[in-house]
N, C-alpha and C positions, 0 to 999 in steps of 0.2 A: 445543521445536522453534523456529527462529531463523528466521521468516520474512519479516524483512527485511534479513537479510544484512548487520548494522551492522558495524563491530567493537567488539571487545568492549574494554572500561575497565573496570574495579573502582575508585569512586571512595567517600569519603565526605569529609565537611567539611574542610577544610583539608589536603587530597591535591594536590599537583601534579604537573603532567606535563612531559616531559623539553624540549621547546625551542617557541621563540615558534613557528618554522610550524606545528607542531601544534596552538597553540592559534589560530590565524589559519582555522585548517580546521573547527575546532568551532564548528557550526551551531545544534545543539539538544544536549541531553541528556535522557534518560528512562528509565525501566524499566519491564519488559513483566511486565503482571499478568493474569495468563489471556490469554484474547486481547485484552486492551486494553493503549494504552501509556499511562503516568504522566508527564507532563513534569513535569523540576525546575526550577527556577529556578534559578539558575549565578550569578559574578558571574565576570571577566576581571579578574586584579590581576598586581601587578610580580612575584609571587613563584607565580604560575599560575592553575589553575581552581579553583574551590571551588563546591560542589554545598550546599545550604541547607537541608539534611534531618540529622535526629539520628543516625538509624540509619547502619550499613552495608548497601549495596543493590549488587546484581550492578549498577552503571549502565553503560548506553550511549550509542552519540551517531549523530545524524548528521552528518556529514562532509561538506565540498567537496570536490568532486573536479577534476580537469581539466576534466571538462565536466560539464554544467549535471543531467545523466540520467544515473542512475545505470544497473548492471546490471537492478535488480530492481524498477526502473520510478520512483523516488523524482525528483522536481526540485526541486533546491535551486538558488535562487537569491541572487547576494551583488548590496548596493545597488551601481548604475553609477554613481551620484554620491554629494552626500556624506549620508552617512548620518543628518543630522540634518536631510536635508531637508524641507520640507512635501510634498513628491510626489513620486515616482519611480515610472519605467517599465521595463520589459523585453519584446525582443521573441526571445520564442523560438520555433523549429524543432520542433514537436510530430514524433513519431515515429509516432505512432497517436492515433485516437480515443480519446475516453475519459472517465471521472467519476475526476476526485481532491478530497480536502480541500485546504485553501488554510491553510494555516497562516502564522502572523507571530511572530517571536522576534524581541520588542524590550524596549527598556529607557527605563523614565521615570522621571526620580528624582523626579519632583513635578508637581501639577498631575493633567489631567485632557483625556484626548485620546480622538477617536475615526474609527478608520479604516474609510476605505471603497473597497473594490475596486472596479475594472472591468477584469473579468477574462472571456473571453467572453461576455457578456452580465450576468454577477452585479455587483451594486452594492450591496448588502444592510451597512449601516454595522452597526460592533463596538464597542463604549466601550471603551477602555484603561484601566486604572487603576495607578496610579503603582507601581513595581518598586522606590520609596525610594531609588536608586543609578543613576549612567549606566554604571557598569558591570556593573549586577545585569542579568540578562535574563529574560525568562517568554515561554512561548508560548502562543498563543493560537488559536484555532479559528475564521477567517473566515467559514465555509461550506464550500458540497461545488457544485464549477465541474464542467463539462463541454466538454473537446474534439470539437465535432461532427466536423470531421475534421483528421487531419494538416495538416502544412506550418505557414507561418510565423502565429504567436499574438503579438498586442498585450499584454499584462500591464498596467496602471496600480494605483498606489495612492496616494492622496491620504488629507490627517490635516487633522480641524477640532478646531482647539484647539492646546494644546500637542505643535509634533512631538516624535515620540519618536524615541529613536535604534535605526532597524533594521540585523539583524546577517541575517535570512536569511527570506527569502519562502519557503518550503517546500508543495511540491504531493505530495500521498501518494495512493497508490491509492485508489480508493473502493469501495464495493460499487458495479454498476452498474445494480441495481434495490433491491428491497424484503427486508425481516428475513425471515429463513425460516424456520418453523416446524413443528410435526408434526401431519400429519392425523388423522383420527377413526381413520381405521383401522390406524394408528402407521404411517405411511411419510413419507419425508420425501423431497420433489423439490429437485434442487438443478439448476435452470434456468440455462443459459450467461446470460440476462437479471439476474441475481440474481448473477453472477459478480462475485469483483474480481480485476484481471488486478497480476500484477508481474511486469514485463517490458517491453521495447521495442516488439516490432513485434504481439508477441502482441495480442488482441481479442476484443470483442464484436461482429459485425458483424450489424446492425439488418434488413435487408434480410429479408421477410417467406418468401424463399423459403431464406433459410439459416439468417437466428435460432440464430446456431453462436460458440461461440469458436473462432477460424479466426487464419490468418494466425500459423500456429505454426512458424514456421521459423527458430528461435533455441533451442539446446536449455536453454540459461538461464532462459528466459521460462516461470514457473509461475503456474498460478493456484488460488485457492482459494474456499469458500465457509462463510461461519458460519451456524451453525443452531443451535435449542434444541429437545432431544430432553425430553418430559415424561415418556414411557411409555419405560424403555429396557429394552433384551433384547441379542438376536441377531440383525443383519440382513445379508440378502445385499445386496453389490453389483452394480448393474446401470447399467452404463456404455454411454450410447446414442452411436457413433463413428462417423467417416467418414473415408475415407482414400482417394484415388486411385490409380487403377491406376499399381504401380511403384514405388509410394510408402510401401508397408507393412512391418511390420518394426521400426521404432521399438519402445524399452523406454521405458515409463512406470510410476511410482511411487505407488497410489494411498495414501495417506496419511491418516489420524483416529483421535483418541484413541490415540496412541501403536503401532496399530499398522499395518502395510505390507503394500499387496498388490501386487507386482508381474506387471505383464502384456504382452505384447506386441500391438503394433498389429496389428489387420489391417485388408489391402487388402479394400475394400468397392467399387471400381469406381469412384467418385469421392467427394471429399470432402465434397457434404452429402448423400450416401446411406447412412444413417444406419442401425447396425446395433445391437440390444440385445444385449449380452456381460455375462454373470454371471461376476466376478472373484473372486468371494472372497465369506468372509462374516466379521465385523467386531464384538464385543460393545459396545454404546454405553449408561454409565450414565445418568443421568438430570442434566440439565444442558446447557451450552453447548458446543459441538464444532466446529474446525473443519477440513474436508475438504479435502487438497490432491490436484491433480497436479503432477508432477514428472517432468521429462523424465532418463531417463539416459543413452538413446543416439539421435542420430537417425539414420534408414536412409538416405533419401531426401529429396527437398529439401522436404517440411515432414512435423511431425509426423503430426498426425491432428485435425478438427474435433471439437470435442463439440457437442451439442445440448443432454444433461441428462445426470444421472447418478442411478437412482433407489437407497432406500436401504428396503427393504422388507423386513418382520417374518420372518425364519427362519423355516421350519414344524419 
């Protein structure tokens, strides 16, 4: 399951790729192990990409785009000035609230540097350590920022020590609360708070009387949740929804462990009047899982709010 929409590369050591804008466009590279990604370390030479792994790996990349936001909610950022600078900024256009990781893909061939963001409010310093190459790159994990709301965001990043040379500030979706787990009585809640969104305008919106992923009105915009199931069986799904009058009718994709339950929205009278609908029931072995929705058609001008989604033991 391809849930960040990369495209796809098949690389290994000393593979290259067909012209320089392509490799002008390559941000990161990684391969996706369960649901975690692997970053490689890459270098850029006269003769193309080479990825610094033995094996052959299904790899992928993320990509520049036109703009700065992707479909499926990613922000890749390229430096505005010169890329070996001691500090740079960006000021961007958030679309939505929201929790992403802050990643940095850069390159030090030597010495010993350490970057520190100011990035809504995070400033939390990272040690770099040397890539042996300005052309070798690695990424690294700054933390996990938060968009308290839309409109325009300050970016800063300043380096003590040796600058390195950055190729892309990268912000990825985040979970937007805590690891979810299985309760005593084997069910497992999968809370809009606990959600991570991929998408533009899609949300968590905090506000005590909706506590909903809302603001669904991009049929692009999906979202998911990971959980660790210890006890596994048979469980129903129970999907708690809201949908305003006029506005139901939408097809969505419930999606885990390989397989799909499709359903269609209903009108519940408004969007955070929240309705529990049993869709299906789902075998889950024992392990790491994660749950998506997936919009396939919208009716009306937005999808449907979720509140939770519960995942509860078959009788």
């Amino acid at each position: 399951m391809n849930q960040l929409f990369p495209i796809f590369v098949s690389l290994s050591f000393g593979v290259t790729l067909a012209t320089a804008d392509s490799l002008d466009r390559v941000a990161n590279v990684f391969v996706e192990e369960g649901r975690t990604l692997r970053h490689l370390e890459f270098s850029i030479t006269d003769t193309g990409l080479k990825t610094h792994v033995d094996e052959k790996l299904e790899t992928r990349m993320d990509r520049f785009a036109d703009t700065p936001q992707l479909p499926d909610g990613r922000i890749l950022l390229k430096p505005t000035g010169d890329p070996l600078g001691q500090a740079h900024s960006w000021e961007y256009n958030a679309s939505r609230p929201g929790k992403y990781w802050v990643e940095l893909v850069y390159s030090l061939a030597k010495g010993e540097s350490t970057a520190v963001p100011d990035i809504s409010a995070y400033r939390i310093p990272t040690r770099l350590e040397a890539t042996g190459a300005a052309n070798r790159f690695r990424n690294v994990t700054l933390g996990k920022m938060y968009f308290v709301q839309p409109g325009t965001q300050k970016l800063g990043l300043k380096f003590r020590g040796q600058a390195p040379g950055v190729r892309a500030l990268i912000l990825r979706p985040a979970p937007e609360g805590e690891p979810i787990g299985q309760a005593l009585d084997r069910s497992v809640l999968l809370h809009a708070r606990d959600a991570t969104i991929h998408g533009t305008k899609l949300q968590y919106e905090t506000k005590p009387h909706k506590n909903t992923v809302g603001y669904w009105v991009n049929v692009t915009d999906q979202v998911c949740w990971d959980f660790t199931v210890v006890s596994g069986g048979q469980f129903d799904v129970e999907v708690h929804q809201g949908c305003g009058t006029g506005h139901g009718g939408s097809t969505v994709s419930a999606e885990v462990a390989g397989q799909q339950l499709p359903f269609t929205v209903k009108d519940t009278g408004h969007f955070q009047n929240f309705v529990p609908r049993k869709i299906g029931t789902v075998r889950l072995p024992k392990g790491g899982h994660r749950f998506w929705l997936k919009p396939v058609r919208k009716a009306g001008g937005a999808i449907m709010d979720v509140r939770r989604i519960r995942l509860l033991p078959a009788k």
